[in-house]
C-alpha positions as CSV (number, residue, x, y, z in Angstrom):
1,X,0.0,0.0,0.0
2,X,1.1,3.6,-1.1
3,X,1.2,6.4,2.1
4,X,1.0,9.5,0.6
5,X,2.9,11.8,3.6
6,X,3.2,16.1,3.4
7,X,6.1,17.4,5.7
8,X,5.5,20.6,5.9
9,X,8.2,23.0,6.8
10,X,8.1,26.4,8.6
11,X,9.8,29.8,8.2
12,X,13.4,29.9,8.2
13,X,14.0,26.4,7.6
14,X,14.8,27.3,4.3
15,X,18.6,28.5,6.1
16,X,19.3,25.7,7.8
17,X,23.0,25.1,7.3
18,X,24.0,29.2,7.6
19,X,21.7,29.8,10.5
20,X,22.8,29.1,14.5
21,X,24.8,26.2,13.3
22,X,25.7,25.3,16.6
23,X,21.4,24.2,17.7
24,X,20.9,23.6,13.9
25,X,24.0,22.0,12.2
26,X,25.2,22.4,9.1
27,X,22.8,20.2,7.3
28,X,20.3,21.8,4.6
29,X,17.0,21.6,4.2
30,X,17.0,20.1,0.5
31,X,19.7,17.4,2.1
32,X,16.9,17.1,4.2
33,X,14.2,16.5,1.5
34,X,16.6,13.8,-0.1
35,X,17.4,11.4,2.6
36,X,13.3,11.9,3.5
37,X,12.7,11.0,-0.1
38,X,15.4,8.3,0.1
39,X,13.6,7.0,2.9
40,X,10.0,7.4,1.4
41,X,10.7,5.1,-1.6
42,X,11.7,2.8,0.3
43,X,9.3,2.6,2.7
44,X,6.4,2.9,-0.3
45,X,5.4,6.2,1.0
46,X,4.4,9.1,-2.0
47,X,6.2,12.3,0.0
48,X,5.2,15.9,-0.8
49,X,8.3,18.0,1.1
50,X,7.1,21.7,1.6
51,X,8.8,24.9,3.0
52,X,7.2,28.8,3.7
53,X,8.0,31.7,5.2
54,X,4.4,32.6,5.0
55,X,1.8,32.2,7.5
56,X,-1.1,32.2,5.3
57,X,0.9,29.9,2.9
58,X,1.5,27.0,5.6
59,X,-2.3,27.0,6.7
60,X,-3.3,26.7,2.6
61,X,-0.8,23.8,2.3
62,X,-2.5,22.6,6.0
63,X,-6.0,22.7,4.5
64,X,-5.4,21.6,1.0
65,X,-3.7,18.4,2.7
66,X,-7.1,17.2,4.0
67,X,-8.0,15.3,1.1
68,X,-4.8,14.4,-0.3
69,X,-2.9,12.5,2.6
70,X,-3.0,10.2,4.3
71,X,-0.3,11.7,7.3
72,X,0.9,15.2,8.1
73,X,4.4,16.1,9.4
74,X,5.0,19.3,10.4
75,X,7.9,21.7,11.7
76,X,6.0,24.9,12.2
77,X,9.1,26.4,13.5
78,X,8.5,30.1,15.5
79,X,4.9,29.4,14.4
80,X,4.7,26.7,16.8
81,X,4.4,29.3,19.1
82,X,2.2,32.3,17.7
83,X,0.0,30.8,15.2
84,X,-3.2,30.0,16.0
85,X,-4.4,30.3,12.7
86,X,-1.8,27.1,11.8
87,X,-3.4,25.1,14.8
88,X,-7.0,26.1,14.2
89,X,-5.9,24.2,10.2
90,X,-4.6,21.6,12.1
91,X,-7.5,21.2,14.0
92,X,-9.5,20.2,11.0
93,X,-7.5,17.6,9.8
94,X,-8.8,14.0,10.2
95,X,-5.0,12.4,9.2
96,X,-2.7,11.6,12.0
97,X,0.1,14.8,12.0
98,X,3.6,14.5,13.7
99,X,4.8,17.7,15.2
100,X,8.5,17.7,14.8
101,X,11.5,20.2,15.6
102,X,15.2,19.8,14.8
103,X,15.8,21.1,18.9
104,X,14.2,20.5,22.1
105,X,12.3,23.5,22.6
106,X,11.9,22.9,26.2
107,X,15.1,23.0,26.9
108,X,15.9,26.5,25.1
109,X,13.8,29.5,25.7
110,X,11.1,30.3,27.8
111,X,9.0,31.2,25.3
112,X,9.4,28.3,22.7
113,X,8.0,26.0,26.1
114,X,4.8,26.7,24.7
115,X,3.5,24.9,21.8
116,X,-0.1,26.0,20.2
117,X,0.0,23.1,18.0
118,X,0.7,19.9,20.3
119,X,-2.7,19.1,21.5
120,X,-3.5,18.6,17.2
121,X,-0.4,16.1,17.1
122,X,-0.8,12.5,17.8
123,X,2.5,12.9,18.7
124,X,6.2,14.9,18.9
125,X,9.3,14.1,18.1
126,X,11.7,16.9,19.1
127,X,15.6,17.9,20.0
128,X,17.1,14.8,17.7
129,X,18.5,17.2,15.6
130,X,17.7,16.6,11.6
131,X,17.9,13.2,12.1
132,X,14.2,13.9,13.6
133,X,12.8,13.8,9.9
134,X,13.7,10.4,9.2
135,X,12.1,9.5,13.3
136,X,9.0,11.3,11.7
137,X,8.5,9.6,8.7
138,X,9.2,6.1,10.8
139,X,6.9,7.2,13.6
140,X,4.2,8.3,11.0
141,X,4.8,4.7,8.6
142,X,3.8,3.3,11.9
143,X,0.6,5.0,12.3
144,X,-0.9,4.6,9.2
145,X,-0.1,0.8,9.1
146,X,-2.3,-0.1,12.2
């Protein structure tokens, strides 16, 4: 059976590998994308990889998901913790969705403690550094197979 899995990508994720190397690494995104697509053939999963910058973009790629997959993975970077427009898409989703973040976010900032999207995940996977991605897809694979 063919998964067809979105991981969607937040703002400034498109700088990964220039950007606070030493919480990020030096990995970048579209190394990213390949070793998830890598992965995805040969777990028989169809992977859509997305990235914005733009609020309004992420919740259109949120809500035109609903019908077209069958699992949602999402890094909603600093919209983890301001967008409630992002959760209230998630929200209406009736695919399992992993929330996922390259760092543990409770053990940096105050302010990144709070996530607005959680309670919409069936579950997190966070501070395993980009190696998180391929944890998401396996975590997500596992979902969909019960």
């Amino acid at each position: 059976m063919k998964y067809k899995i979105i991981v969607i990508n937040g703002p400034n994720l498109n700088l990964l590998g220039e950007r606070e190397k030493e919480k990020y690494g030096n990995v970048l995104l579209k190394e990213i994308e390949a070793d998830c697509i890598k992965y995805a053939k040969k777990n028989d999963i169809n992977l859509a990889f997305k990235q914005s910058n733009v609020e309004g973009e992420l919740v259109d790629l949120i809500q035109d998901s609903r019908d077209k997959y069958s699992g949602l993975i999402i890094n909603a970077a600093g919209y983890t913790h301001t967008s409630v427009s992002i959760r209230d898409a998630l929200m209406i989703l009736k695919i399992p969705i992993v929330e996922l973040h390259i760092t543990n976010i409770y053990n940096r900032e105050e302010f990144r403690h709070k996530s607005l999207i959680s309670k919409t995940a069936t579950g997190i996977i966070c501070g395993f550094g980009v190696g998180g991605y391929i944890m998401a897809l396996e975590a997500m694979r596992k979902i969909l197979i019960k």
